[in-house]
N, C-alpha and C positions, 0 to 999 in steps of 0.2 A: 607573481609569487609562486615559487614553490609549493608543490604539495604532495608531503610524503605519507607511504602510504605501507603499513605493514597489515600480511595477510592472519583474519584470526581465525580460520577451519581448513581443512584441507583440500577443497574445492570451491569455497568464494568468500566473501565477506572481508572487506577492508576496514582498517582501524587509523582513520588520518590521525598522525601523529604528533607535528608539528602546530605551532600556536596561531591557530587561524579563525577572528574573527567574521563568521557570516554575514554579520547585523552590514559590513565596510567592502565585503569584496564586489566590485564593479569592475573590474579589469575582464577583458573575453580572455585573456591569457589562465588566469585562473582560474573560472567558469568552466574553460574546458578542459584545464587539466582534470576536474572533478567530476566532469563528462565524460572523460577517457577510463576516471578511475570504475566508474559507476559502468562501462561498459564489461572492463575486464574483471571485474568482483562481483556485479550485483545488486551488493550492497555496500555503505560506506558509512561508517560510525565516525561520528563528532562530541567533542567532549567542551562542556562549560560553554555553551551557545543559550543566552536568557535572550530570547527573540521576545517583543512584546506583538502582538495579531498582525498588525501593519507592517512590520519588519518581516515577520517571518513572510504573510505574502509576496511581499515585493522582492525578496532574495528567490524565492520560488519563481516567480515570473523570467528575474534577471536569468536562473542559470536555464530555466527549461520554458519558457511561454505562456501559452493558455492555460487557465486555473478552472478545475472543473468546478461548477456550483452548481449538480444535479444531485444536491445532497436532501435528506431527510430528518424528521422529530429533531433539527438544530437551532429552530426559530427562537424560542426563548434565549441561548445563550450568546450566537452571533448573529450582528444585522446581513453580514453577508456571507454568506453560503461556502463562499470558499473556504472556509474554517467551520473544522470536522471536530465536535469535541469528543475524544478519546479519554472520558473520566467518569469516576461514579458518583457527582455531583449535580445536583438539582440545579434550578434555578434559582433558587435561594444560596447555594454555594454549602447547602447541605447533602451529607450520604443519602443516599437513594434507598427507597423501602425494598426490599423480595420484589414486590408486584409491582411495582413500576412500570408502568408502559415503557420507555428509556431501554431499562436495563434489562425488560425481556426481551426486547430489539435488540438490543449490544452486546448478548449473550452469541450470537451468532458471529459475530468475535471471535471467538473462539473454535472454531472451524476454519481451515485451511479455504485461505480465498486470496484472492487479487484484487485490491482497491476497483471500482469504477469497471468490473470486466462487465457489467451488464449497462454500460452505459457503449453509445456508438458518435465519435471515436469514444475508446475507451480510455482507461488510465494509465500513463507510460509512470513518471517519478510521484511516489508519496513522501512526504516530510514531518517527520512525529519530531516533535519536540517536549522533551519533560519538564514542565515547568514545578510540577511540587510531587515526589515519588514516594514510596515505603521501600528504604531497601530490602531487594530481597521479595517482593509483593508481586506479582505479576511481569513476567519476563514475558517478550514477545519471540516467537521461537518463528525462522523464517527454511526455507527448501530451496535447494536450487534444481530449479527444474533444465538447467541445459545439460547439466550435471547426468539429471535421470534421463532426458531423450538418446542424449552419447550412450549410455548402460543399455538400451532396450535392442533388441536381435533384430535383423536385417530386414526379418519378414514382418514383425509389426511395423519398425518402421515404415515401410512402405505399406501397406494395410491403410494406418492412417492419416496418412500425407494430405491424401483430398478433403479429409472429414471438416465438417464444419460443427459447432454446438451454439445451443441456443442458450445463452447466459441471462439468470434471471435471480436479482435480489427478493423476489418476493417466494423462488423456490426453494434458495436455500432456508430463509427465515422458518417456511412450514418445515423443513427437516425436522426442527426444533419447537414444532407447533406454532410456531408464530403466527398468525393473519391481521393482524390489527393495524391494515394500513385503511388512510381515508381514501377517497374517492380521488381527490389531487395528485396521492401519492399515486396511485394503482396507474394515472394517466404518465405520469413522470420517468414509473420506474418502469415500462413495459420489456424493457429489456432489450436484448442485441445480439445478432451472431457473430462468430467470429472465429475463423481456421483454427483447430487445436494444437497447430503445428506453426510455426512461423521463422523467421529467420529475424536477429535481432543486427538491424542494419551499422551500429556501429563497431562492433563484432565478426559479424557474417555468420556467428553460431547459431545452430538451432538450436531450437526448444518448444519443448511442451507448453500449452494455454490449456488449463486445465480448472479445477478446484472446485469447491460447492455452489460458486454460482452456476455451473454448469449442468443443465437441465435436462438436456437430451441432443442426441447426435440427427442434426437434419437428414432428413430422410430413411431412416432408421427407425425401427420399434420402437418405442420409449425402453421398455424396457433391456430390450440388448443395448441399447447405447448408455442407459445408465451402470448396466454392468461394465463395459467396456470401460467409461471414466473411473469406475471404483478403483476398478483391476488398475486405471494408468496412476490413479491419485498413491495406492498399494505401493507401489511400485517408485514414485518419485521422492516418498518421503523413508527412503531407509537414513536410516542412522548417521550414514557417511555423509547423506547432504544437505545434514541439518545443523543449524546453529540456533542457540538460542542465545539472547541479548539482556543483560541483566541492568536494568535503567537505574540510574542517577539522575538530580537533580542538573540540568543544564544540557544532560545528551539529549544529538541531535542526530537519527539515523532518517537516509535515504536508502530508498530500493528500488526497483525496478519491476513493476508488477507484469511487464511483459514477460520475464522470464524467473519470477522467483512468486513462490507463495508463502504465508503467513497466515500465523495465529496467534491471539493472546491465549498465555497457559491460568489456569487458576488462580485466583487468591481469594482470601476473604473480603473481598469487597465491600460486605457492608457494615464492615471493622474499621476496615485502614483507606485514608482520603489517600484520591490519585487523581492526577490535572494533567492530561497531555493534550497536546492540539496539534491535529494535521491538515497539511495542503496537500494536493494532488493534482498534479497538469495532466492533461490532456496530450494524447497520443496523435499530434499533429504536427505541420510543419511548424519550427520553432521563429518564433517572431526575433524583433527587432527589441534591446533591451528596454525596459521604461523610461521615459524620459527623467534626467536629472532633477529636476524642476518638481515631478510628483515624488522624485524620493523624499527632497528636501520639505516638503508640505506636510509628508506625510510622517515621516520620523525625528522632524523637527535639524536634523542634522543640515 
């Protein structure tokens, strides 16, 4: 199948255009053309995709493999981990109080990060799907970071070509005061290094690994190297390389957290009900599609 693909900013983000249901593609023809698209944009917007848990992983699996499920506080909503709930709904399927444990965790959302960068391997494609939105309520606003390593002068380039960082969900969360992880978590989430510099293999462009999970530069001060990230984060999110993504009911965006970062923007959250659910694969080689036999079990088709 065809898939066409127009550009919505001026340095990444694709809007497929044409009528392509997710829940049916199994073809490698298609798979990769959305593999191709996802390398040359970034990111890739999908429109009117009602994925139900089961579908949406198993599409996840088919176009990119391994499904992380070193996830956190998602026990109550999914049995399996591979599903990130992205909403400000309790477990009763109610809005969430101010103080919520939940929602002063999910607050950090909103800070420029990359899915899964404190996990090793880390997160290559995330998969938000909207399943019940406010228009207008919370847009996720994303950067393209090849974008800013291409703009940065010759001598930093090289300066921090070798640097390695130590990526840590529990550093960013204190940014914002947070500490409230258990004891299981603290084992879970210990976090990862990972070059801040990288090259994105279907591509061959560079780019920045950057963002708030980003904790300190190995071998380095703390402090110089968290200067150093400020100044690169300053620096990747000008204006030019930013899009933000205004959700509908049924959009489905992927990214690339290898070379793009992300935030949710504001809303009144404990106003307006919002239901998004993401997957996230893992940054390893890519498997073998799922067998027919578990699709049909599992979506009934």
């Amino acid at each position: 199948m065809a898939v066409t693909i127009r550009q919505l900013s001026t340095v990444f983000v694709g809007e497929v255009t044409n009528d392509i249901d997710l829940r049916s593609v199994e073809d490698e023809e298609t798979l990769q053309a959305i593999r191709d698209g996802m390398d040359q944009y970034g990111v890739l917007v999908f429109h009117g995709q009602m994925f139900t848990d089961a579908e949406q992983m198993l599409f996840a699996e088919r176009l990119d493999g391994q499904l992380n499920r070193v996830g956190v506080l998602d026990k109550a909503k999914f049995a399996d981990r591979a599903l990130v709930d992205i909403s400000n709904l309790d477990e009763n399927d109610e809005i969430m109080d101010t103080y919520a444990r939940k929602r002063m965790y999910s607050l950090g959302n909103r800070l420029w990060h990359c899915d899964a960068a404190f996990n090793d391997p880390r997160g290559r494609y995330s998969m938000l799907n909207a399943r019940s939105v406010t228009p207008g309520a919370g847009d996720t606003e994303f950067c393209d970071l090849r974008a800013a390593y291409d703009s940065l002068d010759d001598a930093t380039k090289e300066m921090i070509e070798p640097l390695k960082a130590n990526f840590s969900i529990m550093h960013s969360r204190a940014v914002l005061g947070f500490d409230d992880f258990t004891d299981e978590e603290k084992v879970k989430l210990k976090g990862a290094v990972h070059p801040i510099v990288d090259t994105i293999p279907g591509s061959g462009r560079k780019t920045l690994y950057i963002a708030s999970h980003a904790s300190h530069i190995i071998d380095w001060p703390v402090p110089d190297g968290r200067l150093l990230l400020l100044d690169l984060r300053d620096h990747a999110i000008d204006k030019r390389n930013r899009y933000a993504h205004k959700w509908r009911d049924g959009d489905f965006v992927i990214w690339d957290n290898r070379c793009t970062m992300h935030r949710g923007l504001p809303y009144e959250d404990t106003k307006y009900r919002r239901q998004l659910v993401r997957v996230t694969t893992l940054d390893v080689p890519r498997t073998t599609p799922v067998a027919q036999e578990a699709i049909a079990v599992q979506t009934g088709r």
